[in-house]
C-alpha positions as CSV (number, residue, x, y, z in Angstrom):
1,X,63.7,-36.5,-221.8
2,X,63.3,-38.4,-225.2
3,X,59.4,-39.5,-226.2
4,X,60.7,-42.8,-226.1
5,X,61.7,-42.9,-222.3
6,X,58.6,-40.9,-221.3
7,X,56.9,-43.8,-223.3
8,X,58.3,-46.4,-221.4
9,X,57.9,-44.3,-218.1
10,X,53.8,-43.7,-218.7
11,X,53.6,-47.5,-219.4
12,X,55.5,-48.2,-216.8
13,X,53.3,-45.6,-214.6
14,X,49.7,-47.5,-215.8
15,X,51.5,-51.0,-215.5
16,X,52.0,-50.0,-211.6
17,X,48.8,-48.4,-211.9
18,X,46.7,-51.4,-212.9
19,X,48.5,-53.8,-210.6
20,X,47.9,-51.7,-207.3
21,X,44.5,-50.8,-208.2
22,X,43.7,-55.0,-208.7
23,X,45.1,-55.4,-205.4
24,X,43.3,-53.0,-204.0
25,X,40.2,-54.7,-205.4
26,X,40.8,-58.3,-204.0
27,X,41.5,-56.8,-200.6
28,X,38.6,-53.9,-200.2
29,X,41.0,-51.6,-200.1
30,X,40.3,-47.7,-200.7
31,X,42.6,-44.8,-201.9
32,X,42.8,-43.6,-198.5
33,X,43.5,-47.2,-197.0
34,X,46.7,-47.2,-199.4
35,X,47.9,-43.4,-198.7
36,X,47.7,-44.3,-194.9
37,X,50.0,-47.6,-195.2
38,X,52.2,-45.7,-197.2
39,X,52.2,-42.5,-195.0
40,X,51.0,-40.2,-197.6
41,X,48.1,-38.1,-198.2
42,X,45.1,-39.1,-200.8
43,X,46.3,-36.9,-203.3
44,X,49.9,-37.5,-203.4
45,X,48.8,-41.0,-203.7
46,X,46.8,-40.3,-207.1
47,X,49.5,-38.1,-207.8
48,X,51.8,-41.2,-208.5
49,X,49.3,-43.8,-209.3
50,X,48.6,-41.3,-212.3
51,X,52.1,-41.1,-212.7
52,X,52.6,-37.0,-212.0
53,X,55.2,-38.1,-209.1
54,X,57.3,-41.0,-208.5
55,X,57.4,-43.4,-206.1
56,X,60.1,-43.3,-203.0
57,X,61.4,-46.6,-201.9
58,X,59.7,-46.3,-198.4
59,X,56.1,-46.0,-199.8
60,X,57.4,-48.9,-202.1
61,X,58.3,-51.0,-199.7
62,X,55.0,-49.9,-196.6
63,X,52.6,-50.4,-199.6
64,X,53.9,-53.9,-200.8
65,X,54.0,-55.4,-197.2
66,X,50.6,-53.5,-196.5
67,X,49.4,-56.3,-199.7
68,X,51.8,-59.0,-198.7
69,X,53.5,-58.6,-201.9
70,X,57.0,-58.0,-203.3
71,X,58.4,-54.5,-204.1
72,X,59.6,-56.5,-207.5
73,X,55.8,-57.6,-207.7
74,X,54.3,-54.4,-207.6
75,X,56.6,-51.8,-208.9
76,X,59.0,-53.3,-211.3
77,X,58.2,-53.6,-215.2
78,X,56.9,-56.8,-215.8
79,X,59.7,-57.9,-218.3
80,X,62.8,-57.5,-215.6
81,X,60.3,-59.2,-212.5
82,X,60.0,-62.2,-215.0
83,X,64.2,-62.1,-215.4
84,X,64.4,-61.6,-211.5
């Protein structure tokens, strides 16, 4: 993998990161609140908000209407959602 597309993946990673974490904010929402929506456990869950692992389109998709958001909203880089 070139630096510059692990850049872009580790921004994209704390872009994700930041956005979930807000939500989770607003709404109360633990960790563990997010992991069960998502079917996961707590751990695989920090796994991909810190970016080790990716995301799979079915935690994607329980996690954004767990918040009542878009998959687009959530997990795609700010620059294509605003394109969408």
């Amino acid at each position: 993998m070139s630096e510059n597309t692990e850049r872009v993946n580790k921004e994209l990673a704390e872009e994700i990161r930041i956005r979930i974490k807000n939500l989770m904010f607003e709404r109360n929402l633990s960790n563990e609140d997010i992991a069960n929506c998502a079917n996961i456990n707590v751990v695989t869950f920090n796994r991909k908000m810190n970016g080790i692992t990716n995301w799979k389109l079915s935690e994607c998709i329980s996690i954004s209407l767990f918040l009542g958001k878009s998959v687009e909203e959530i997990f795609l880089p700010r620059k294509l959602h605003k394109s969408i």
